[in-house]
C-alpha positions, 0 to 999 in steps of 0.5 A: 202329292200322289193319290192313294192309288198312285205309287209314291215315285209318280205315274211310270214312264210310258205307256199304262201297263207297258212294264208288265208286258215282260211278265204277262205270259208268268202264271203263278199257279201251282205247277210254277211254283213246284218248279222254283228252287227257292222255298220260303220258310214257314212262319214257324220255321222262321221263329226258329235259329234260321239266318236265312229266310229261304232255302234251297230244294235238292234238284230232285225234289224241284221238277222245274217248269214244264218242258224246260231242259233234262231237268225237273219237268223235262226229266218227268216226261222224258222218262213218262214217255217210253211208258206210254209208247209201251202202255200204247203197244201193249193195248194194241197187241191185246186188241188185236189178238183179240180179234184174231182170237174172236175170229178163229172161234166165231160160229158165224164163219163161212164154211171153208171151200170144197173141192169138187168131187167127181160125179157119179154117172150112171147110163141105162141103155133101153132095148125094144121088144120088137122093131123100131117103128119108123116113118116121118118124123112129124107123124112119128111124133105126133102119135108118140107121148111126146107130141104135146112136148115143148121143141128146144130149150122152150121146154126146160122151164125155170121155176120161179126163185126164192131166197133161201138162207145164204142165197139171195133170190139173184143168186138162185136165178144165176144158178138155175140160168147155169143149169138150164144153160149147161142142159141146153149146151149137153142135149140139144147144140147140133155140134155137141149131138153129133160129137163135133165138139164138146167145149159148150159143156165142158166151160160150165163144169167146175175146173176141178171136175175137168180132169175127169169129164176128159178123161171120160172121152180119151179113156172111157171106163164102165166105172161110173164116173168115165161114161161120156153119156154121162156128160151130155147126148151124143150121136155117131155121124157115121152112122146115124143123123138129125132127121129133125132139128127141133128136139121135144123137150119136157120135165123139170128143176128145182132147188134147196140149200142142203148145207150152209153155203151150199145150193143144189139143183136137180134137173129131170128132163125127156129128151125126144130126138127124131133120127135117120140113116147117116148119109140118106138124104129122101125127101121129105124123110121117111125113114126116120125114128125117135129116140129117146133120153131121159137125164137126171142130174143134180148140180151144186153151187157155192157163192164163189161157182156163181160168178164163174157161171161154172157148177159142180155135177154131183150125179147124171143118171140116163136111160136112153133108147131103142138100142142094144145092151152092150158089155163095153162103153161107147163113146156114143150113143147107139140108136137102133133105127127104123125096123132094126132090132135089138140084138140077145142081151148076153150080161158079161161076166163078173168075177167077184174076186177082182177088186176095184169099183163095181161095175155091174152090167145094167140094161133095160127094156124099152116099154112099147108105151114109149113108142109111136102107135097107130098105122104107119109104123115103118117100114119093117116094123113089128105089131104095136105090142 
């Protein structure tokens, strides 16, 4: 006789459980029994004249299990999905205008890229009182105020570099490097001097001022902005030569961020250059003179000039003598040797009704301080003054 907990056929065949197998993976939760056709009636409901004991749902009232077919549960997500997909771009499309919205209205932006402008160039020529002192160029210098100048690019010194508000410290050691690099290049290279070449000056310019540096030798204008004495130091071969390859050198750089995203260095520098004839060859020279040129430029930078090793010049302000005032604009510079002098400075006419660029005839007197004093002035050379 069975046990209380054994059913009234008996053990079942088989292994324990192994007919429960079929039905292991139903779950009777709620969303099963959403999904049935069949409802039962209530208790209540059944009191009531009903011959049968279930009924049956409307399709569209029985979701059906999850996944199955295009009814019921299947039915819902098909048509949850398309909402979803839109709901997905919807928030997509608002971020990302969002961010091109933040973008376009953010403070913090870096300011747009300049165009270079061109540089504004002003060359002043110095004329002795007197004639030019001449003699050996060591004794020449070491009576002039030069003798305690540094030689060569030793004399332009680089001041120690700071951070500033959008340059780091490397930045403003590249910028002041460019500079010294474009002085060396425009006042002391023996080709550039001597109007061999002018590349070495021209490759540290920005690109977009090369049009003009061009232009200043093909087509010079006293226009201030197409006088190549502007750009860099230049000599006639023709006429005159380096009695002294070491040129003397002293002055200064320094720095400050003008704008966000904008550095400028200003350099201001007396160059010392000892000259002869063209074509003497006595030696040692004795017949030598100094002549002297003061330049003061101011360059800008922004983070993109940097990795070119290429500036902007702003401005170039020379004065540069012994030699004659002149109405036109060399090519060249044109020292005044040993024992010449300067010819009457006559300005040249102005007319105040022609239009265009002011271009006023300056010319200055070399002071008798900047000369060498002392015994053995040269030959033909006036008192000290």
């Amino acid at each position: 006789m069975a046990g209380h907990r054994d059913p009234p056929e008996g053990e079942p065949d088989g292994p324990p459980g192994a007919d429960d197998d079929e039905y292991r993976s139903v779950v009777f939760d709620e969303s099963f029994i959403r999904a049935a056709r069949l409802q039962e009636f209530s208790a209540r409901e059944r009191m009531t004249d009903h011959s049968h004991a279930v009924r049956k749902l409307p399709p569209h009232l029985s979701p059906g299990p999850p996944g199955k077919g295009l009814g019921g549960g299947g039915r819902r997500r098909f048509r949850n999905g398309p909402r979803q997909l839109l709901l997905l771009l919807l928030v997509l499309v608002l971020s990302f205008g969002t961010a091109v919205y933040l973008g376009l209205r953010n403070p913090y932006r870096p300011p747009p890229i300049r165009a270079a402008e061109q540089a504004r160039i002003s060359v002043i020529p110095l004329a002795p009182e007197g004639r030019v002192p001449g003699g050996a160029p060591a004794d020449l210098l070491a009576r002039s105020p030069a003798a305690r100048f540094r030689v060569g690019a030793e004399g332009i010194t680089v001041p120690g570099a700071r951070p500033t508000g959008d340059f780091a410290e490397g930045q403003v050691v590249a910028a002041l490097a460019v500079v010294k690099d474009y002085l060396v290049a425009s006042s002391l290279d023996p080709d550039v001097l001597m109007g061999r070449t002018v590349r070495p000056v021209r490759v540290l310019l920005d690109p977009e001022q090369q049009g003009q540096f061009d232009r200043s030798f093909t087509d010079p204008a006293d226009d201030g902005r197409h006088d190549p004495i502007g750009w860099l130091v230049r000599f006639d071969p023709g006429k005159v030569a380096l009695a002294d390859s070491q040129v003397r050198v002293r002055g200064s750089l320094r720095y400050e961020e003008t704008a966000p995203g904008t550095l400028e260095v200003t350099s201001d520098h007396v160059f010392v250059y000892a000259l002869r004839p063209a074509g003497s060859t006595a030696r040692p020279a004795a017949d030598a003179s100094l002549f002297t040129v003061r330049r003061e430029l101011r360059f800008r930078f922004t983070v993109d000039d940097l990795p070119r090793h290429q500036a902007a010049l702003l401005s170039s302000s020379s004065q540069a003598g012994p030699q004659s005032c002149s109405a036109d604009v060399p090519r060249a510079l044109r020292p005044l040797l040993a024992g010449e002098r300067a010819k009457p400075h006559n300005p040249a006419a102005t007319d105040p009704y022609t239009t265009g660029p002011v271009a006023p005839a300056l010319c200055g007197t070399l002071s008798p301080l900047a000369e060498p004093t002392g015994p053995g002035r040269g030959p033909g050379s006036g008192p000290a003054g």
